[in-house]
N, C-alpha and C positions, 0 to 999 in steps of 0.2 A: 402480046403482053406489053402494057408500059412500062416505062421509068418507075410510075407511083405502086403498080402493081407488084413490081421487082422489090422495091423498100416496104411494102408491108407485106409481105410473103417472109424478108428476113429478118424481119422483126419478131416475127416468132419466134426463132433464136435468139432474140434480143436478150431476151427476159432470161434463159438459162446463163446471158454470159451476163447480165448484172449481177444475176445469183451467185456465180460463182466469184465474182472480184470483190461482190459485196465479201463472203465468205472468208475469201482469201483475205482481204483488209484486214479483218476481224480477227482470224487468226495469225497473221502478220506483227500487229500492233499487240495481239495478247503475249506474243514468242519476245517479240522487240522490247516492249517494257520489262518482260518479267527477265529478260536477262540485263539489261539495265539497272534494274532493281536490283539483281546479285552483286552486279559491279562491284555497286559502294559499302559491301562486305570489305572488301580487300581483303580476304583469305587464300591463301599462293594455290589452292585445290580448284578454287570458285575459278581465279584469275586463270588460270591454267586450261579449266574446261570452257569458259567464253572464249580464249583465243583460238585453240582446237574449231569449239565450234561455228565459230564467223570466217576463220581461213575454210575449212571442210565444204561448208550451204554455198560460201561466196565464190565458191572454185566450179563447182560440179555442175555443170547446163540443166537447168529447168527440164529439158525433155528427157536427158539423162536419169535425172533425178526421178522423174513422173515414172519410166521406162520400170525402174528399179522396184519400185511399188507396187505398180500396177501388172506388170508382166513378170516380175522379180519374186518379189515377195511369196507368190504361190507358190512356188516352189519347194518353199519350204511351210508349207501347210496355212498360209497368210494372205487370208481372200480383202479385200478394201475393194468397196465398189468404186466406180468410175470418179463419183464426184468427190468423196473424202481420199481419193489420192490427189485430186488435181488441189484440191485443198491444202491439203496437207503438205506439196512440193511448194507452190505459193509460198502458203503460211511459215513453214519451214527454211526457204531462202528468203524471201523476206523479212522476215525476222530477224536473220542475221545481218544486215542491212539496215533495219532500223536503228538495232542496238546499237550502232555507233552511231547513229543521228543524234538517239536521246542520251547517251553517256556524256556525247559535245553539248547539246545545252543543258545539259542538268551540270558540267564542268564551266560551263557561262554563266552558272548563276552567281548572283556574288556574295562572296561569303558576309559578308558584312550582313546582310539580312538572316541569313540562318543561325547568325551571332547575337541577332535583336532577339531573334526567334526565340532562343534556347534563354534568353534573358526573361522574354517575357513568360517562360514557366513552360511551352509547349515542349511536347515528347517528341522521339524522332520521327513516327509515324506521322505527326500531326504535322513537324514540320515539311515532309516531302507533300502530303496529302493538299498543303494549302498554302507553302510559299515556294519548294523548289518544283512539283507539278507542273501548276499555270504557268508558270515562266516556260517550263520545259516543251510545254508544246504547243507557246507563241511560236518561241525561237525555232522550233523544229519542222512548222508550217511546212517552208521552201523542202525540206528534207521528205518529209512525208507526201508533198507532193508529188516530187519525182518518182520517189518509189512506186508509190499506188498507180501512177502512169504506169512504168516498168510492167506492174502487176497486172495492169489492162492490157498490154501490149502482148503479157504470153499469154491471156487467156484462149486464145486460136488453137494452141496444143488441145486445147480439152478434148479435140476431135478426134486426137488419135487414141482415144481410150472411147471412143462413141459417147460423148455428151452431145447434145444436138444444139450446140451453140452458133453464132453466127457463121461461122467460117464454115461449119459441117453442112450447114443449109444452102451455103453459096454453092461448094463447091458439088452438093447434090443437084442443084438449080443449074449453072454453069453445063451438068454433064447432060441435063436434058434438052436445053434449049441453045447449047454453044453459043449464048452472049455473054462471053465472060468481063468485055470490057464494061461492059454497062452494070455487071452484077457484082463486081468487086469495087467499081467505084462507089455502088450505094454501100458496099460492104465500110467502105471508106468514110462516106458520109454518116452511117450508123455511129462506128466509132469515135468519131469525131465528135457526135451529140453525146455520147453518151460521157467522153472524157469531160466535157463542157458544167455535162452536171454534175460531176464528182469534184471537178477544180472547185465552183459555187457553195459546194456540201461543205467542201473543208474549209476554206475561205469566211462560210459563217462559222466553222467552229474556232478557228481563229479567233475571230471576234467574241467568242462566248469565253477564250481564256485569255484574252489579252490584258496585260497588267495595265490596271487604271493611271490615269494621268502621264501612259508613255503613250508616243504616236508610233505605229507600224511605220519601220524604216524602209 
């Protein structure tokens, strides 16, 4: 068996762990925004359950977390298949993570434009929707980067609930043929492609919200 044979053999779990980071983002960024979005309530109830819940996500380990779900949760009559928990541990800790990415540039934005804003007649919906937004998730690029990294980094747990992702296929491949240095370095090379395209993904969306006439600093 080659080198080349080895990378498309785990490739085949390639596709479950984009699925699941794709997923995990997804739910990430919908937890991160919409508690973001409570923030700028200021109601001591609202402030009170974001602080709880960004100390609670941002303390508890990922496999911790995933453990309590997936092996936890039956217990009390509470089945979540494999992949909507490794989601939902993601989604769930990262989220609280984002939310203070977007709380700091939507607190970057400058007020003086949400002051033109409200001048020129728009309502508050329209103002978040079309001047504090964009701005929010230039500035929050570099932020949302790391995270979604983070996010790719623990998709490897998904194995220990049987997803058949890369690391499940290495480490089945590995027990058969004991080349483990050559099957975790392609493991290495996978990730490393696949981090490459997600960096590119956001980087154009960057550019699809960047505020006209400013240059990315």
């Amino acid at each position: 068996m080659t080198f080349g044979n080895i990378l498309i053999i785990l490739a085949e779990g390639a596709g479950y762990t984009v699925l699941v980071t794709l997923a995990s983002i997804s739910a990430g960024l919908a937890v991160g925004l919409s508690l973001a979005v409570l923030s700028t309530l200021r109601w001591k109830a609202v402030s009170l359950f974001l602080a709880v819940y960004t100390y609670v996500f941002r303390s508890i380990p990922v496999l911790v977390l995933l453990f309590i779900l997936f092996f936890g949760l039956p217990g009390i009559g509470i089945r979540i298949s494999p992949f909507v928990s490794m989601v939902a541990t993601l989604g769930l800790v990262s989220g609280a993570y984002l939310a203070e990415v977007f709380r700091g540039a939507m607190a970057a934005v400058d007020g003086d434009e949400i002051l033109a804003a409200e001048a020129a007649g728009l309502n508050r919906w329209e103002i978040f929707f079309y001047i504090i937004m964009p701005q929010m998730f230039r500035m929050s690029v570099p932020g949302m980067i790391n995270e979604f990294t983070s996010v790719l980094k623990y998709t490897p747990f998904a194995y220990t609930v049987g997803i058949p992702e890369i690391m499940k296929e290495a480490m089945s491949l590995a027990a058969l043929t004991l080349r483990g240095l050559e099957i975790y370095l392609a493991v290495g090379i996978l990730y490393f492609l696949i981090y490459k395209l997600f960096v590119m993904f956001f980087m154009t969306l960057e550019k699809r919200f960047r505020v006209p006439g400013l240059a990315s600093k």
